[in-house]
mmCIF entry with sequence, helices, sheets and N, C-alpha, C, O atoms, coordinates in Angstrom:
data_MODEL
# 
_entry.id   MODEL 
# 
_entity.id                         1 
_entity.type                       polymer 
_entity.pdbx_number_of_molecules   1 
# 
_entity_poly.entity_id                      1 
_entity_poly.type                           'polypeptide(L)' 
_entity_poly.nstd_linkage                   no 
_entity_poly.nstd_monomer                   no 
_entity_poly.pdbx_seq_one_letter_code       
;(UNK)(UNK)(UNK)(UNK)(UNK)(UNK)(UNK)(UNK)(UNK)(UNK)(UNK)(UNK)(UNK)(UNK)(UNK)(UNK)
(UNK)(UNK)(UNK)(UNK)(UNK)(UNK)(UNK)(UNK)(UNK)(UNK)(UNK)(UNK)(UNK)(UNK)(UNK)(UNK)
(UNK)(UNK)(UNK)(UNK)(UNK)(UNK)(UNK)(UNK)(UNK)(UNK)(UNK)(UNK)(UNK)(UNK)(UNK)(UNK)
(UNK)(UNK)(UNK)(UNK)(UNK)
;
_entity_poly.pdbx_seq_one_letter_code_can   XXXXXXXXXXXXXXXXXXXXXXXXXXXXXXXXXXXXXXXXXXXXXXXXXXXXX 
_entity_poly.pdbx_strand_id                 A 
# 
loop_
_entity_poly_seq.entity_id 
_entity_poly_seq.num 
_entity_poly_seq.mon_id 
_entity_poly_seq.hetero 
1 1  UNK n 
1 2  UNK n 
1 3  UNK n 
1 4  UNK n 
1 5  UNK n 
1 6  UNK n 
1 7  UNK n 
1 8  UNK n 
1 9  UNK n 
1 10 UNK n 
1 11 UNK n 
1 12 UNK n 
1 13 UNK n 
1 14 UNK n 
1 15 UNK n 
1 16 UNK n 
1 17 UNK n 
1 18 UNK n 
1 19 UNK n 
1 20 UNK n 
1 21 UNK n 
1 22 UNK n 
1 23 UNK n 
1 24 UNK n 
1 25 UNK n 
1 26 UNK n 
1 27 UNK n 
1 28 UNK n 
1 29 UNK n 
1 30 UNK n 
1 31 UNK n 
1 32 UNK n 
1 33 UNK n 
1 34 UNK n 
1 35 UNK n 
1 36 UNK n 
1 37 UNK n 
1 38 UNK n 
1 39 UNK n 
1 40 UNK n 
1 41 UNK n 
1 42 UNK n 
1 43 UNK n 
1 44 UNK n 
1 45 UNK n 
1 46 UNK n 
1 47 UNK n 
1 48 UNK n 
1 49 UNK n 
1 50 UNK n 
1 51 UNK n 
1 52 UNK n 
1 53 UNK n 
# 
_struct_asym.id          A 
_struct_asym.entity_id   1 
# 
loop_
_struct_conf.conf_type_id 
_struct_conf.id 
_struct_conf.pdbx_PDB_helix_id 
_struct_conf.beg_label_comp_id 
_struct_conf.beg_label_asym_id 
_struct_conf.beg_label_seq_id 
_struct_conf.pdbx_beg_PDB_ins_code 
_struct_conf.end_label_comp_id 
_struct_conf.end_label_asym_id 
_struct_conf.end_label_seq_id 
_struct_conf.pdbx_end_PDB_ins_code 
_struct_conf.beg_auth_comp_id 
_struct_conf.beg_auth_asym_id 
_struct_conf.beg_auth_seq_id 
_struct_conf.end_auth_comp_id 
_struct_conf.end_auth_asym_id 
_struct_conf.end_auth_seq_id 
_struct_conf.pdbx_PDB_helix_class 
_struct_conf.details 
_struct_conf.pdbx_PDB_helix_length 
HELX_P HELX_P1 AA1 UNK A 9  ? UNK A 14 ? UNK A 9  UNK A 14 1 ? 6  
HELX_P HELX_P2 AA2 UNK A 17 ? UNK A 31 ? UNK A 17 UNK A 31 1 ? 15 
HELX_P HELX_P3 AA3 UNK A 36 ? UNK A 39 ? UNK A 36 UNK A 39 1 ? 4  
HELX_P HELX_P4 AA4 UNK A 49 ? UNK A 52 ? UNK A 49 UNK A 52 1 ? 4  
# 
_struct_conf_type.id          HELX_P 
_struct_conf_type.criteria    ? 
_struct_conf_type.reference   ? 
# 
loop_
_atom_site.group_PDB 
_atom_site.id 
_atom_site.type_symbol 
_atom_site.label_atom_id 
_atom_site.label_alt_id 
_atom_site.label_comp_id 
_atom_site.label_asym_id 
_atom_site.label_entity_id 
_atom_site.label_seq_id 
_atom_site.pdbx_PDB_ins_code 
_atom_site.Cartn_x 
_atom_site.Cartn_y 
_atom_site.Cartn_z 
_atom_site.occupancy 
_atom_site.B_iso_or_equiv 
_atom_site.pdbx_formal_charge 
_atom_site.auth_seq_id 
_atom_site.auth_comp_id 
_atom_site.auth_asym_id 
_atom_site.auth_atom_id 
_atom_site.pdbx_PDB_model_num 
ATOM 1   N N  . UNK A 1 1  ? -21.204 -18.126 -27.190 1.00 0.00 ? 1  UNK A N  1 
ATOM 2   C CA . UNK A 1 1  ? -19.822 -18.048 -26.704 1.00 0.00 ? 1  UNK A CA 1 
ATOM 3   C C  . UNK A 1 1  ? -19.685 -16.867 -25.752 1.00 0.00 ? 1  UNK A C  1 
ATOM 4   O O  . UNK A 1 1  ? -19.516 -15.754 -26.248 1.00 0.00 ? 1  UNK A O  1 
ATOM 5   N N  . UNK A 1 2  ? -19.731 -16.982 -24.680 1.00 0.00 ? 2  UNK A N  1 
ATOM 6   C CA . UNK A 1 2  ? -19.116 -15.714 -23.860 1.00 0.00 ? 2  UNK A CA 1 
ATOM 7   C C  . UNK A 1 2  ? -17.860 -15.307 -23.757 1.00 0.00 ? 2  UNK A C  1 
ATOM 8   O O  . UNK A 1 2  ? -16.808 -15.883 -24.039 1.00 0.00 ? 2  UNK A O  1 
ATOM 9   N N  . UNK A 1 3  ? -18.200 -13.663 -23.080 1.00 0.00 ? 3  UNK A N  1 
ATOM 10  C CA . UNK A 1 3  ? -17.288 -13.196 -23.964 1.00 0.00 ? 3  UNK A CA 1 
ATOM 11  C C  . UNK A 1 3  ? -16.631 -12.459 -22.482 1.00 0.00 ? 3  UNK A C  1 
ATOM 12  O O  . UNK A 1 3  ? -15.790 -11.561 -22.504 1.00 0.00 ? 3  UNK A O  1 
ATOM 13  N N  . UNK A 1 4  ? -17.131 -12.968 -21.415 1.00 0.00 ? 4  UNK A N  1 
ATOM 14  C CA . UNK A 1 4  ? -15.927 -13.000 -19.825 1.00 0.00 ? 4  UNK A CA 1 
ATOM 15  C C  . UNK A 1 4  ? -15.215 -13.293 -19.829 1.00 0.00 ? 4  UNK A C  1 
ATOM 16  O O  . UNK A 1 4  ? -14.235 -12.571 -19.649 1.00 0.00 ? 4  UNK A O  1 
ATOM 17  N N  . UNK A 1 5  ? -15.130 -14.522 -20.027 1.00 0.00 ? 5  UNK A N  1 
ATOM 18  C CA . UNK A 1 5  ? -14.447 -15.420 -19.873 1.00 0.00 ? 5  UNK A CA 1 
ATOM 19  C C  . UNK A 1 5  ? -13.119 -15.788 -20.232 1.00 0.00 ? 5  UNK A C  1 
ATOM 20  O O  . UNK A 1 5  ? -13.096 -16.411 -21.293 1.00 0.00 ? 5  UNK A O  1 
ATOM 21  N N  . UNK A 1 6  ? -11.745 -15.571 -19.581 1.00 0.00 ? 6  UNK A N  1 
ATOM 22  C CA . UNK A 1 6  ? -10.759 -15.989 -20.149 1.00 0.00 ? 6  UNK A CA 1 
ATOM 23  C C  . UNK A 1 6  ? -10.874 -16.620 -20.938 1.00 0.00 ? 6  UNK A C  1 
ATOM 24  O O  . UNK A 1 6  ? -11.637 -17.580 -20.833 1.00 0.00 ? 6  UNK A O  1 
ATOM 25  N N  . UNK A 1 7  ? -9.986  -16.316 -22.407 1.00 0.00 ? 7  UNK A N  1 
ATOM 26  C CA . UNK A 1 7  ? -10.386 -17.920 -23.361 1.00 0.00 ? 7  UNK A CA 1 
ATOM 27  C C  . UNK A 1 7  ? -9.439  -19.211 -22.911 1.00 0.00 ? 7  UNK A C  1 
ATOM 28  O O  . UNK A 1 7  ? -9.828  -20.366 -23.087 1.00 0.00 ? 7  UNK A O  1 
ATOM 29  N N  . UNK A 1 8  ? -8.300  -18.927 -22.378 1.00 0.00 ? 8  UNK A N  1 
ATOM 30  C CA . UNK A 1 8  ? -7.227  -19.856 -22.233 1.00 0.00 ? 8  UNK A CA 1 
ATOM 31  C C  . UNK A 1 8  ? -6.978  -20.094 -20.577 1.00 0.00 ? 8  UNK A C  1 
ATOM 32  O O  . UNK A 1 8  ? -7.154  -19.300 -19.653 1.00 0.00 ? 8  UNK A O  1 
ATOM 33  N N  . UNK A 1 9  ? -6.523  -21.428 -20.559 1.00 0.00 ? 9  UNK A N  1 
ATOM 34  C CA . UNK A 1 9  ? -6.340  -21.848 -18.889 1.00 0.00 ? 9  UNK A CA 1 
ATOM 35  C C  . UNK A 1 9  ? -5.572  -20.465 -18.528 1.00 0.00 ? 9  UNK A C  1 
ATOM 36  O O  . UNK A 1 9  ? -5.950  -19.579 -17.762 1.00 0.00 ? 9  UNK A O  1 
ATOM 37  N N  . UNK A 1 10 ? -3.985  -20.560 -19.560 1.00 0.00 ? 10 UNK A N  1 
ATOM 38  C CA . UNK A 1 10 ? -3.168  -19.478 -19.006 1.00 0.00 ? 10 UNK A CA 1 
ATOM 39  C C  . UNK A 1 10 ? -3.744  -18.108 -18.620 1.00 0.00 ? 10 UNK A C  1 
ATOM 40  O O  . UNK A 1 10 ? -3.109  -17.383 -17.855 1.00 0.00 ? 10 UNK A O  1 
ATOM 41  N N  . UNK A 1 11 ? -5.106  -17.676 -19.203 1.00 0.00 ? 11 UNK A N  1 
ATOM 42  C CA . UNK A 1 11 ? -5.096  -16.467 -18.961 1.00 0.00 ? 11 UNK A CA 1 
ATOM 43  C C  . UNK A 1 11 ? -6.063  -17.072 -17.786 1.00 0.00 ? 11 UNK A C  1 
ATOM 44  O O  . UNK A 1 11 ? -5.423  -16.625 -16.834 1.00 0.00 ? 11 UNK A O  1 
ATOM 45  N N  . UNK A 1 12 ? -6.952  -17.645 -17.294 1.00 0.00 ? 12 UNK A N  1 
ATOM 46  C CA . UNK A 1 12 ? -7.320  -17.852 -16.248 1.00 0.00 ? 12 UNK A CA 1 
ATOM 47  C C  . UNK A 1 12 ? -6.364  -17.774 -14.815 1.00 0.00 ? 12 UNK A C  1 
ATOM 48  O O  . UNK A 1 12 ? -6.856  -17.408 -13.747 1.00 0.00 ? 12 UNK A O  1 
ATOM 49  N N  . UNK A 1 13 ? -5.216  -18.094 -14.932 1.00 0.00 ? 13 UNK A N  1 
ATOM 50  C CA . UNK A 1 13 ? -4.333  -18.395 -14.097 1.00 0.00 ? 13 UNK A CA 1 
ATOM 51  C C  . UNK A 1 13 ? -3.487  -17.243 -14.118 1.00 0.00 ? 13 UNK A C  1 
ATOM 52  O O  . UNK A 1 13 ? -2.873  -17.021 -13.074 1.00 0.00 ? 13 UNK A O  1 
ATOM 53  N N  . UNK A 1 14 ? -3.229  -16.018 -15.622 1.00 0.00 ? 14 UNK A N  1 
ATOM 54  C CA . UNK A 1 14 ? -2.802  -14.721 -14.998 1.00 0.00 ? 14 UNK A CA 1 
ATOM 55  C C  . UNK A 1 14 ? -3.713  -13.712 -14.779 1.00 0.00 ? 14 UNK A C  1 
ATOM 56  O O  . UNK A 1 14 ? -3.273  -12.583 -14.566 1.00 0.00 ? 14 UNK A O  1 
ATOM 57  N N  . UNK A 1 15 ? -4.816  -13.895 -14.792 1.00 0.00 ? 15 UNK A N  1 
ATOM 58  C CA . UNK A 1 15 ? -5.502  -13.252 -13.847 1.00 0.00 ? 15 UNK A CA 1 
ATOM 59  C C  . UNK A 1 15 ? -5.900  -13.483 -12.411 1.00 0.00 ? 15 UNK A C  1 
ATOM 60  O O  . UNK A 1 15 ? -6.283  -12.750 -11.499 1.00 0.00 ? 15 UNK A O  1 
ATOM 61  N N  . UNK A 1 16 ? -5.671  -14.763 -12.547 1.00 0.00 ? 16 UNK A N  1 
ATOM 62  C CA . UNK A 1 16 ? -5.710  -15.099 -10.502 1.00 0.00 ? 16 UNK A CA 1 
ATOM 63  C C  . UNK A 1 16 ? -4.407  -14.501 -9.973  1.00 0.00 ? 16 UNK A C  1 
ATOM 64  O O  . UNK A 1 16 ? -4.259  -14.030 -8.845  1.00 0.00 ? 16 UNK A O  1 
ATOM 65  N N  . UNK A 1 17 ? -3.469  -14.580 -10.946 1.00 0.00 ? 17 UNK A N  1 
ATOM 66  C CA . UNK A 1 17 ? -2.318  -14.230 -10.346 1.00 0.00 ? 17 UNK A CA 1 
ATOM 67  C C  . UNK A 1 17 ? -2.385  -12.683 -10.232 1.00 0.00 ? 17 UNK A C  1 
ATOM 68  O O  . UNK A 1 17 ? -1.507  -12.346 -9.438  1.00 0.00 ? 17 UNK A O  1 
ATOM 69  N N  . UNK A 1 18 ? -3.164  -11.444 -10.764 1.00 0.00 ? 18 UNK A N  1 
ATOM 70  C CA . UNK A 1 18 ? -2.619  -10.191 -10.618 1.00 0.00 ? 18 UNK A CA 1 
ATOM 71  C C  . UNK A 1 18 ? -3.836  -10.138 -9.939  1.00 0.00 ? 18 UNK A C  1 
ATOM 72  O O  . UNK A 1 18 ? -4.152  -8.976  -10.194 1.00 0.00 ? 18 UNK A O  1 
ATOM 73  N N  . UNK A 1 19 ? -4.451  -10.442 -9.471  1.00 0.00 ? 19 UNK A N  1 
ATOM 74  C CA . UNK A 1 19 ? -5.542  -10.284 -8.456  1.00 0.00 ? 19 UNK A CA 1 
ATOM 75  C C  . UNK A 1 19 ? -5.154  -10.358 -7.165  1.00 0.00 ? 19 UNK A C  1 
ATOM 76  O O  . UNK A 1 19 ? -5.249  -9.458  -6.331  1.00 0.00 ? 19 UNK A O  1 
ATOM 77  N N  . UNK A 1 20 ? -4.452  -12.093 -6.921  1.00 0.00 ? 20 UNK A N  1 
ATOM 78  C CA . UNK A 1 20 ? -3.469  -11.948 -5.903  1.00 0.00 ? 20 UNK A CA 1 
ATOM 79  C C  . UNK A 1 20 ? -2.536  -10.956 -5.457  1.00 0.00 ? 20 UNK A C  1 
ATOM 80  O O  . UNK A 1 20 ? -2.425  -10.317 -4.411  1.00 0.00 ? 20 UNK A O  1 
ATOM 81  N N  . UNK A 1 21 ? -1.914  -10.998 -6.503  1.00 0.00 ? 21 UNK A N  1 
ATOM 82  C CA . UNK A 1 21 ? -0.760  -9.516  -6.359  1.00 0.00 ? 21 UNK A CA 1 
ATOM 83  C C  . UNK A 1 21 ? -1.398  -8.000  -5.832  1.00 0.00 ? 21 UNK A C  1 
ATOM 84  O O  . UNK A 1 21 ? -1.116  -7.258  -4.892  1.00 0.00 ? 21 UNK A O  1 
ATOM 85  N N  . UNK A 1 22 ? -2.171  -7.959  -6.685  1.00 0.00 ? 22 UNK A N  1 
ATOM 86  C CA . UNK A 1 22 ? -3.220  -6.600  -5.938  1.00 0.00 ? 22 UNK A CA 1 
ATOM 87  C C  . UNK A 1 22 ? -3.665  -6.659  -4.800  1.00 0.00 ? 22 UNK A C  1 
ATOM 88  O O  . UNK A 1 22 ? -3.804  -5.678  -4.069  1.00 0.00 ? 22 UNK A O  1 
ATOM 89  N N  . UNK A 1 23 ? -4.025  -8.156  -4.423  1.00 0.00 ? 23 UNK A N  1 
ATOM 90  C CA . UNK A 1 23 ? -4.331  -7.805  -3.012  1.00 0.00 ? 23 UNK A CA 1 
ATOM 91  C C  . UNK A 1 23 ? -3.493  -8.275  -1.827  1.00 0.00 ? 23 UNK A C  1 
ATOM 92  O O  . UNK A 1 23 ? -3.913  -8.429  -0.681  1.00 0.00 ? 23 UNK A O  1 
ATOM 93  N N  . UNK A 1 24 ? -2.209  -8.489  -2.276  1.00 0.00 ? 24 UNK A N  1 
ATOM 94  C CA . UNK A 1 24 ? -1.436  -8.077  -1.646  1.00 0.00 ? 24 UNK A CA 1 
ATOM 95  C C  . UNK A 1 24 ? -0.661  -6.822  -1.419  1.00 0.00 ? 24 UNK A C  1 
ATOM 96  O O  . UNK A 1 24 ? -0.172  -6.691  -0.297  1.00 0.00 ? 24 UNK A O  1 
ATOM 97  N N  . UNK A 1 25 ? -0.472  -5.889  -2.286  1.00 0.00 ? 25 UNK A N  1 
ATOM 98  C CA . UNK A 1 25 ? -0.116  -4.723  -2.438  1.00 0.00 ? 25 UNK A CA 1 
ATOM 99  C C  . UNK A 1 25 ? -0.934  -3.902  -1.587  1.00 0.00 ? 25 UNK A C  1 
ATOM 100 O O  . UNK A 1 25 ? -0.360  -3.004  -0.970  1.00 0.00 ? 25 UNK A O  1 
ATOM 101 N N  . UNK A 1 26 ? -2.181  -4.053  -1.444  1.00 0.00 ? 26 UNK A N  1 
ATOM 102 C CA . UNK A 1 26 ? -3.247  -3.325  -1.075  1.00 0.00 ? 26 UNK A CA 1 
ATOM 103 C C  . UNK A 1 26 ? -3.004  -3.497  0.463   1.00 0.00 ? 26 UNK A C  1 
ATOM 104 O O  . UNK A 1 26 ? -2.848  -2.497  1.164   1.00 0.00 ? 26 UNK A O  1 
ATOM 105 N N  . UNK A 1 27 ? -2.959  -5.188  1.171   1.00 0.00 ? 27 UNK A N  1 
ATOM 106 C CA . UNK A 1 27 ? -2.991  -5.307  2.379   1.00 0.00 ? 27 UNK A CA 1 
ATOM 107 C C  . UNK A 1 27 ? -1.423  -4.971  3.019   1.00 0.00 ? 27 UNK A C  1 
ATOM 108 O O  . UNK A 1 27 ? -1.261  -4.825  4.231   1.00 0.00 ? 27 UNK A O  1 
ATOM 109 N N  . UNK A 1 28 ? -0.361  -4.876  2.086   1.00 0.00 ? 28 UNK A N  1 
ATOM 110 C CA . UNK A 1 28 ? 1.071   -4.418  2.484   1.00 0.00 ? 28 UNK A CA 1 
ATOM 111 C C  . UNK A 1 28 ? 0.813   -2.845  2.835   1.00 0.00 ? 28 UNK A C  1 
ATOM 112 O O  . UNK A 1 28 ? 1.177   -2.433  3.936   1.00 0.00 ? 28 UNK A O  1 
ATOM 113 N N  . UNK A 1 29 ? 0.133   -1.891  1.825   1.00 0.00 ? 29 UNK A N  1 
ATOM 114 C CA . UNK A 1 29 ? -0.202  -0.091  1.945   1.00 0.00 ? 29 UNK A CA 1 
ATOM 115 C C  . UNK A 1 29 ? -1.354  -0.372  3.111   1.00 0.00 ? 29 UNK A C  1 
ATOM 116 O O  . UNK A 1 29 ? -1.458  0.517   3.956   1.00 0.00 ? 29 UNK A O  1 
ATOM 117 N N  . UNK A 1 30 ? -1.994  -1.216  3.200   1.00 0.00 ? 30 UNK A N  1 
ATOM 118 C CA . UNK A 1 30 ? -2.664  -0.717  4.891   1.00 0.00 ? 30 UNK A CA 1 
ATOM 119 C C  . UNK A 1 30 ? -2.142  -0.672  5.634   1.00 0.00 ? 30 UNK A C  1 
ATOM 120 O O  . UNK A 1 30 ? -2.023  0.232   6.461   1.00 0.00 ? 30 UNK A O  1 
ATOM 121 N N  . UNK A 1 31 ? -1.357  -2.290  5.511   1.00 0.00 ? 31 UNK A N  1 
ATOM 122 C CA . UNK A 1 31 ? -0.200  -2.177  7.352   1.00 0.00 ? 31 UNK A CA 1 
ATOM 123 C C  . UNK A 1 31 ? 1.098   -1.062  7.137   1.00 0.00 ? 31 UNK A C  1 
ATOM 124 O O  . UNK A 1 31 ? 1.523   -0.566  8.181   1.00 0.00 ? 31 UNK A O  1 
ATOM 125 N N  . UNK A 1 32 ? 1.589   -0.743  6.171   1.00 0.00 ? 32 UNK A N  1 
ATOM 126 C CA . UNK A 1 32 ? 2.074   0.747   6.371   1.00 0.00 ? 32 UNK A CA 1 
ATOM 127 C C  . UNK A 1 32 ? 1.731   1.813   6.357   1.00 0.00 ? 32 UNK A C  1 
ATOM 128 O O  . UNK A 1 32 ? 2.383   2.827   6.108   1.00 0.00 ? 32 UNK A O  1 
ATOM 129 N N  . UNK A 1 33 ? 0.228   1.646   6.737   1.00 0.00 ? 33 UNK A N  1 
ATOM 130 C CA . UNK A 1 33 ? -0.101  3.263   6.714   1.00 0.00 ? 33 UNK A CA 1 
ATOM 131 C C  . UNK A 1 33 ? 0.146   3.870   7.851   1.00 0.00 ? 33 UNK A C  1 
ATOM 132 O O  . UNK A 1 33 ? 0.159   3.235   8.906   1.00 0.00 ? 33 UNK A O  1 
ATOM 133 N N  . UNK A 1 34 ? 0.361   5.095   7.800   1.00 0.00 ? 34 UNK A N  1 
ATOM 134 C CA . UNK A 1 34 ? 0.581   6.196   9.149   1.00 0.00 ? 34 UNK A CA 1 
ATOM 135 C C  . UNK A 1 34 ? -0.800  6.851   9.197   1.00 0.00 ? 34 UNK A C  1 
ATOM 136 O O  . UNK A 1 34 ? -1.227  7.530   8.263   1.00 0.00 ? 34 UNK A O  1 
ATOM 137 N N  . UNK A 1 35 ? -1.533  6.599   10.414  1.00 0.00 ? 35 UNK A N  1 
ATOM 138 C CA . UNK A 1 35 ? -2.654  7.513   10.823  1.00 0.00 ? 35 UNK A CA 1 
ATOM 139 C C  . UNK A 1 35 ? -2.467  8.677   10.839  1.00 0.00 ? 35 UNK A C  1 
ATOM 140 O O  . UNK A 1 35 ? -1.515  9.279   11.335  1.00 0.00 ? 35 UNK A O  1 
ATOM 141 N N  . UNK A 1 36 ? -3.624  9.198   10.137  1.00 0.00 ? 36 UNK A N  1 
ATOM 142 C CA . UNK A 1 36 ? -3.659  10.963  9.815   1.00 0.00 ? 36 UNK A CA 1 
ATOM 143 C C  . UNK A 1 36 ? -3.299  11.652  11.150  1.00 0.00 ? 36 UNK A C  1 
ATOM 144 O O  . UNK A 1 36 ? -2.724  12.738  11.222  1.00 0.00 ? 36 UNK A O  1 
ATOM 145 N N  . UNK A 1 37 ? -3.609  11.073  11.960  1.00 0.00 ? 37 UNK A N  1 
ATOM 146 C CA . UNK A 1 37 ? -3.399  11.884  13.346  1.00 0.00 ? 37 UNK A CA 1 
ATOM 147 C C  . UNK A 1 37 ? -2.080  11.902  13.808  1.00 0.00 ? 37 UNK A C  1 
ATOM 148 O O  . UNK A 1 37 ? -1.745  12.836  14.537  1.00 0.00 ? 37 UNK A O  1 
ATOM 149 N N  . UNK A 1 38 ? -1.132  10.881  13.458  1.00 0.00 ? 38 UNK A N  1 
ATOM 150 C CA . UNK A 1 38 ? 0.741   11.066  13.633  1.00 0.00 ? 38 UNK A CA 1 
ATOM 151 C C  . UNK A 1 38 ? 0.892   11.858  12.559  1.00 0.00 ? 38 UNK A C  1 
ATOM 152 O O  . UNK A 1 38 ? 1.793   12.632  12.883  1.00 0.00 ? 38 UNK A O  1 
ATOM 153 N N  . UNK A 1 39 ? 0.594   12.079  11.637  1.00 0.00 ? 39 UNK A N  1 
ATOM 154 C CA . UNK A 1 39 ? 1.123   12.835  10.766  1.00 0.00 ? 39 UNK A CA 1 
ATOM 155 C C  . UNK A 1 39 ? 1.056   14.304  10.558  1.00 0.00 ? 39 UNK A C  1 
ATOM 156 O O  . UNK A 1 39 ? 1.922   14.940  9.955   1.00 0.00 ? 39 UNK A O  1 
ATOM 157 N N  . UNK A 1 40 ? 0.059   14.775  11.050  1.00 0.00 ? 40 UNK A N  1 
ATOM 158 C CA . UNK A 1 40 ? -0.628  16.416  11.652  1.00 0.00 ? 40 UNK A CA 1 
ATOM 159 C C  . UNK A 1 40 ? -0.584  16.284  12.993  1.00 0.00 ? 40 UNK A C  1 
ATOM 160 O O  . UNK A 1 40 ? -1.652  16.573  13.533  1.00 0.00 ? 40 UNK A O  1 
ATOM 161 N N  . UNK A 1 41 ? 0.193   15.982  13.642  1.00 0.00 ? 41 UNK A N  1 
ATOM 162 C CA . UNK A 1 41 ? 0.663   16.068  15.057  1.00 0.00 ? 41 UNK A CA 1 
ATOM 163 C C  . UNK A 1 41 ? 2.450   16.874  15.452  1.00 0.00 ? 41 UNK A C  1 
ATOM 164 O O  . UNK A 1 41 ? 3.574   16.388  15.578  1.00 0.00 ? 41 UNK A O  1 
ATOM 165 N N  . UNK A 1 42 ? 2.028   17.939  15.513  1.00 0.00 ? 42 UNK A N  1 
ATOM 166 C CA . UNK A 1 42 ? 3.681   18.509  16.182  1.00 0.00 ? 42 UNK A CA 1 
ATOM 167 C C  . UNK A 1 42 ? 4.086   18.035  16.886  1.00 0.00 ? 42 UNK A C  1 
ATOM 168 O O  . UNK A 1 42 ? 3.398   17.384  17.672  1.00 0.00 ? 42 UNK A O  1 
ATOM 169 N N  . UNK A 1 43 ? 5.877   18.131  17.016  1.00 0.00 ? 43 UNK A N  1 
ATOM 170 C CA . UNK A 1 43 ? 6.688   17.443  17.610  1.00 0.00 ? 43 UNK A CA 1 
ATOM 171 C C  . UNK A 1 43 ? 7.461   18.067  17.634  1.00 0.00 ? 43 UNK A C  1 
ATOM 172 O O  . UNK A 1 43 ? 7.982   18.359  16.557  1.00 0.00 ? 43 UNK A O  1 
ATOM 173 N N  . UNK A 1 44 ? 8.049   18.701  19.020  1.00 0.00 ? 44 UNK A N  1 
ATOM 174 C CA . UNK A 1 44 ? 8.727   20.321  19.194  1.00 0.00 ? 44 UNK A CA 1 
ATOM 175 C C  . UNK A 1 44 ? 10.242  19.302  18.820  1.00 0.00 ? 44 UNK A C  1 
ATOM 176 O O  . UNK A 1 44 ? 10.605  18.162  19.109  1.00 0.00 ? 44 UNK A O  1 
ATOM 177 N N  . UNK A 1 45 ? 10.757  20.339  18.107  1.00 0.00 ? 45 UNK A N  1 
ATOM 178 C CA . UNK A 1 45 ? 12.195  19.849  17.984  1.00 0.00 ? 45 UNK A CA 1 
ATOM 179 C C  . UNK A 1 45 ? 13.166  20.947  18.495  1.00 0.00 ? 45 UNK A C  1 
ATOM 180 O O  . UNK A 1 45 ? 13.434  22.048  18.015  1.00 0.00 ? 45 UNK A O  1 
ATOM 181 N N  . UNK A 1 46 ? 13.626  20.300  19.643  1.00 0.00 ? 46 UNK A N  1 
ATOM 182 C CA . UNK A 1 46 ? 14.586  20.793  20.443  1.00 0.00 ? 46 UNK A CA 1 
ATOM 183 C C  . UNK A 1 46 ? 16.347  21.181  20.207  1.00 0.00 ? 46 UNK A C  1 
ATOM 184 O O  . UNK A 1 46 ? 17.105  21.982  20.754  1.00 0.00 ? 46 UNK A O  1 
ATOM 185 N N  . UNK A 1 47 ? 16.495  20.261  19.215  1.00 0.00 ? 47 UNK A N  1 
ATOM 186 C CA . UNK A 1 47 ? 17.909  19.848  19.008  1.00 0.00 ? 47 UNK A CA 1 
ATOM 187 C C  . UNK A 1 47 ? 18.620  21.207  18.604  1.00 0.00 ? 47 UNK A C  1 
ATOM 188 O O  . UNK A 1 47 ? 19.850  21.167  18.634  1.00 0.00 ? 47 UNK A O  1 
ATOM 189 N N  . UNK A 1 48 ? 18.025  22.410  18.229  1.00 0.00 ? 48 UNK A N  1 
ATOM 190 C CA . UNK A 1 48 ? 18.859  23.799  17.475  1.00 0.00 ? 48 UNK A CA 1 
ATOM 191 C C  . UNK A 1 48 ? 19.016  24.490  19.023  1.00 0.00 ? 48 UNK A C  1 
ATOM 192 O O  . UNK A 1 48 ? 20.013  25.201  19.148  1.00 0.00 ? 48 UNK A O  1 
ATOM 193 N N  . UNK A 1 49 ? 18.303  24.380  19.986  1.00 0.00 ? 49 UNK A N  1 
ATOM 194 C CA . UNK A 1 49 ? 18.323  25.161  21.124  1.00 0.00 ? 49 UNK A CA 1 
ATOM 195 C C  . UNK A 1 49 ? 20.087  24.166  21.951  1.00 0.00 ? 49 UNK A C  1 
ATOM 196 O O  . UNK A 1 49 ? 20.686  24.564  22.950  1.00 0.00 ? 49 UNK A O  1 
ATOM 197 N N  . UNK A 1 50 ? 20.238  23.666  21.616  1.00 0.00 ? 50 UNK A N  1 
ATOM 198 C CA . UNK A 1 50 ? 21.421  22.787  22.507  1.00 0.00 ? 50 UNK A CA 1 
ATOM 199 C C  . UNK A 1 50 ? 22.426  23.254  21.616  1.00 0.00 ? 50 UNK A C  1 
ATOM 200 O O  . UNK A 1 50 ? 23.581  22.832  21.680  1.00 0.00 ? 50 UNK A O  1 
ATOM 201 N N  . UNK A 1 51 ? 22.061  24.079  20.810  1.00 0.00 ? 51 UNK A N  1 
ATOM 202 C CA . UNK A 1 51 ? 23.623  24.466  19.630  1.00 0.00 ? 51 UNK A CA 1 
ATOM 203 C C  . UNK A 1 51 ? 23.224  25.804  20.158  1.00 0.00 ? 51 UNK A C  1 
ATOM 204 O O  . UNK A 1 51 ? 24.254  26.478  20.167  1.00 0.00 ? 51 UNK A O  1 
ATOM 205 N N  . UNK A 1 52 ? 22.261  26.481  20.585  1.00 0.00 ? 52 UNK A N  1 
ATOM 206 C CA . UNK A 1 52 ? 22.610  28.055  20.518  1.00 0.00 ? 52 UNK A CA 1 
ATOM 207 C C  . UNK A 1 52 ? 23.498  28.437  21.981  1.00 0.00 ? 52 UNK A C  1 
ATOM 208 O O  . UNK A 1 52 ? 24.130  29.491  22.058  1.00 0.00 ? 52 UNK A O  1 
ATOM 209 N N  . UNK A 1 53 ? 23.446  27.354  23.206  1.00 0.00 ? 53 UNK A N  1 
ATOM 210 C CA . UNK A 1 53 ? 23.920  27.681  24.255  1.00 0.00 ? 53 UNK A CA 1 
ATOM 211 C C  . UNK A 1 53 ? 25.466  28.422  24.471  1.00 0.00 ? 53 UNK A C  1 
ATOM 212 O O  . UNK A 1 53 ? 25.856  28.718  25.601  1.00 0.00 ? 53 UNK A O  1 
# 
């Protein structure tokens, strides 16, 4: 008797299902990732100099 093996259809089928889910989660956090390089990149902010005039 092995002992991998989902014993039941259902658990066959919730494990396809959180597999799916994971790899969707996974390919959703890639396409929102921000490259390290926008993120350690300065960006002079001007906007306090137009209030000190």
């Amino acid at each position: 008797m092995p002992g991998d093996e989902p014993a039941s259809r259902g658990e066959q089928v919730e494990a396809a299902e959180r597999e799916a889910a994971k790899k969707r989660l996974l390919e959703q956090a890639e396409a929102e990732r921000v490259p390290v390089k926008e993120t350690t990149q300065a960006v002079p902010d001007r906007r306090w100099r137009s209030d000190q005039r």
